[in-house]
C-alpha positions as CSV (number, residue, x, y, z in Angstrom):
1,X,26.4,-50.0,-49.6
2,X,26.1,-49.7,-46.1
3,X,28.8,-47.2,-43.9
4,X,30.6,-48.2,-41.2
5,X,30.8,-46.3,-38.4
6,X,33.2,-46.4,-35.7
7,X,33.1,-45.6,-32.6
8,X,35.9,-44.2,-30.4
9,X,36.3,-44.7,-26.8
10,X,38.6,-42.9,-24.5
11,X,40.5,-45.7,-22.9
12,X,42.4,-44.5,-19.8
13,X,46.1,-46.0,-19.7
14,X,46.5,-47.6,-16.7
15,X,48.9,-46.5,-13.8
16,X,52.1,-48.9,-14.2
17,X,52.0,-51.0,-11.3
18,X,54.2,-50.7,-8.6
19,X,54.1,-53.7,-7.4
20,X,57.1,-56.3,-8.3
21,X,58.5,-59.7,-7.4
22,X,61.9,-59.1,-5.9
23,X,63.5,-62.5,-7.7
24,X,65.9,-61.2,-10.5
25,X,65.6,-57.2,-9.7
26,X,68.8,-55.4,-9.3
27,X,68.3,-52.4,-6.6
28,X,70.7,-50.5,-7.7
29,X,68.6,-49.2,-10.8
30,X,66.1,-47.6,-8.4
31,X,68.7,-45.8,-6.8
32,X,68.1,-42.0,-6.9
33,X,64.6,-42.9,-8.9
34,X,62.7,-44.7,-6.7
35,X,61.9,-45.2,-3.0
36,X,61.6,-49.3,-2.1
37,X,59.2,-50.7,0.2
38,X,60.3,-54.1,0.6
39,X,57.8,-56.9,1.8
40,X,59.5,-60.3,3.3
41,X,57.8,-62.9,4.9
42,X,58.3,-67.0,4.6
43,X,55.5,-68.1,2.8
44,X,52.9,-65.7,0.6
45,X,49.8,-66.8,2.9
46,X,51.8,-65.9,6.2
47,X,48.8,-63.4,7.3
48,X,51.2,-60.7,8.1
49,X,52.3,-60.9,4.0
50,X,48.6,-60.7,2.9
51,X,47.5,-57.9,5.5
52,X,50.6,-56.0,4.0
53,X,49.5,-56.5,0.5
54,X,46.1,-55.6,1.2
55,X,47.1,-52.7,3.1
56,X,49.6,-51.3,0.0
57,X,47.1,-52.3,-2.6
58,X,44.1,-49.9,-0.9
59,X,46.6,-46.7,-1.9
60,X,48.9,-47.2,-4.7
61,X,48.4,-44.1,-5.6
62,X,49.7,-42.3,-2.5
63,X,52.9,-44.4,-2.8
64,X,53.3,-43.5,-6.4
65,X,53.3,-39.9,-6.1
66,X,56.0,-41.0,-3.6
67,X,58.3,-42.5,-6.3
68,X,57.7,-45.6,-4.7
69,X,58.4,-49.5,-6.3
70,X,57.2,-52.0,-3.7
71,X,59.1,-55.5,-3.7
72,X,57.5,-58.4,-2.5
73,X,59.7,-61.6,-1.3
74,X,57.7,-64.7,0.2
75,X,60.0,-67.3,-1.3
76,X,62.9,-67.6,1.5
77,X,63.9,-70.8,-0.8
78,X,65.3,-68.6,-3.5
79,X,67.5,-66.5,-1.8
80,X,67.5,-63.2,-3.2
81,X,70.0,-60.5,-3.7
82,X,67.3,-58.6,-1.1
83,X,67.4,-61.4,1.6
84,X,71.0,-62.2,1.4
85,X,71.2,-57.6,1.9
86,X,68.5,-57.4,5.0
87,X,68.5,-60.5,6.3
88,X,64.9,-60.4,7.4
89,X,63.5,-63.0,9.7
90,X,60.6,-64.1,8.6
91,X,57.9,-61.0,8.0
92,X,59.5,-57.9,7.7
93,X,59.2,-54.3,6.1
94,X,61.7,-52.5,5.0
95,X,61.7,-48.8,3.4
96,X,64.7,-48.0,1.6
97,X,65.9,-44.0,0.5
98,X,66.4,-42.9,-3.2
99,X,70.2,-42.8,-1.7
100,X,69.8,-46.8,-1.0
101,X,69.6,-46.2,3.3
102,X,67.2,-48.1,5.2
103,X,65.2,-45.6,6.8
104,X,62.5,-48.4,8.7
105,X,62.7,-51.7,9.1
106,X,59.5,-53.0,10.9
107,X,58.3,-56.8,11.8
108,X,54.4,-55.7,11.4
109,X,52.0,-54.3,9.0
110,X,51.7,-50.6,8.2
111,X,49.5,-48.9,6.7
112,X,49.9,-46.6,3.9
113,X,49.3,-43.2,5.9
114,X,52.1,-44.4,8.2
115,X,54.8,-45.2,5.6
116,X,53.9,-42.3,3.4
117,X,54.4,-40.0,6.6
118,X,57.5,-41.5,7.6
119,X,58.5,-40.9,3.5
120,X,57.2,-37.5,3.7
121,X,59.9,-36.7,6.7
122,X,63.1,-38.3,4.6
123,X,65.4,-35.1,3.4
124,X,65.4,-35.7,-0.4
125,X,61.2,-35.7,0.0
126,X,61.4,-32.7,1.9
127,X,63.3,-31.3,-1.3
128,X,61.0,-32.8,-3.9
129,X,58.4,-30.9,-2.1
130,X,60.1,-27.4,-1.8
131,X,60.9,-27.8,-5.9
132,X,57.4,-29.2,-6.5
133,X,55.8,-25.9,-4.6
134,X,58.8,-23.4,-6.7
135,X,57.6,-25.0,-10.3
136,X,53.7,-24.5,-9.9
């Protein structure tokens, strides 16, 4: 009678995407948990839309050690909770606080080194990074 052998392979869970549609989501759960970069624009293949994408999509990482969920709303037709709030006009960025403030709202692309710095100068990250230095 023949053995069988198995095998075991080290499968690394992958990172939970930040990344979500905005249709249906309810800000005020990320409130005090998460940062929000919101992404508007009027149609998905605006090139402002995709340049943003691919530009948040190059360092997920950087914005998850941020705390921060990225929205994405291309769909001005069904009139989210997040349009009817900012009222953007037609691309748009928008970074929003763990205490629900818009801290940026910009009509162009940025990059992630740009919105993490402008993260990095908020108050409650300048306190998540004294109490991060004072635990290790």
């Amino acid at each position: 009678m023949a053995q069988e052998t198995t095998v075991e392979t080290e499968v690394e869970p992958e990172a939970p995407s930040i990344f979500f549609d905005a249709d249906g989501v309810d800000i005020s759960e990320f409130q005090w948990v998460n940062r929000l970069v919101i992404v508007f624009a009027d149609s998905p293949a605006d090139p402002r839309f995709v340049q943003q994408m691919e530009l948040l999509e190059a360092l997920p990482e950087e914005l998850a050690e941020r705390d921060v969920i990225v929205l994405t709303d291309a769909n001005p037709a069904l009139k989210t909770e997040l349009r009817t709030k900012y009222r953007p006009r037609g691309f748009m960025l928008v970074l929003v606080g763990k205490d629900g403030t818009v801290y940026l709202r910009k009509p162009l692309p940025w990059d992630v080194r740009e919105i993490s710095r402008s993260i990095d100068k908020l108050p409650t990250r300048q306190q998540e990074i004294r109490d991060r230095r004072l635990t290790q």
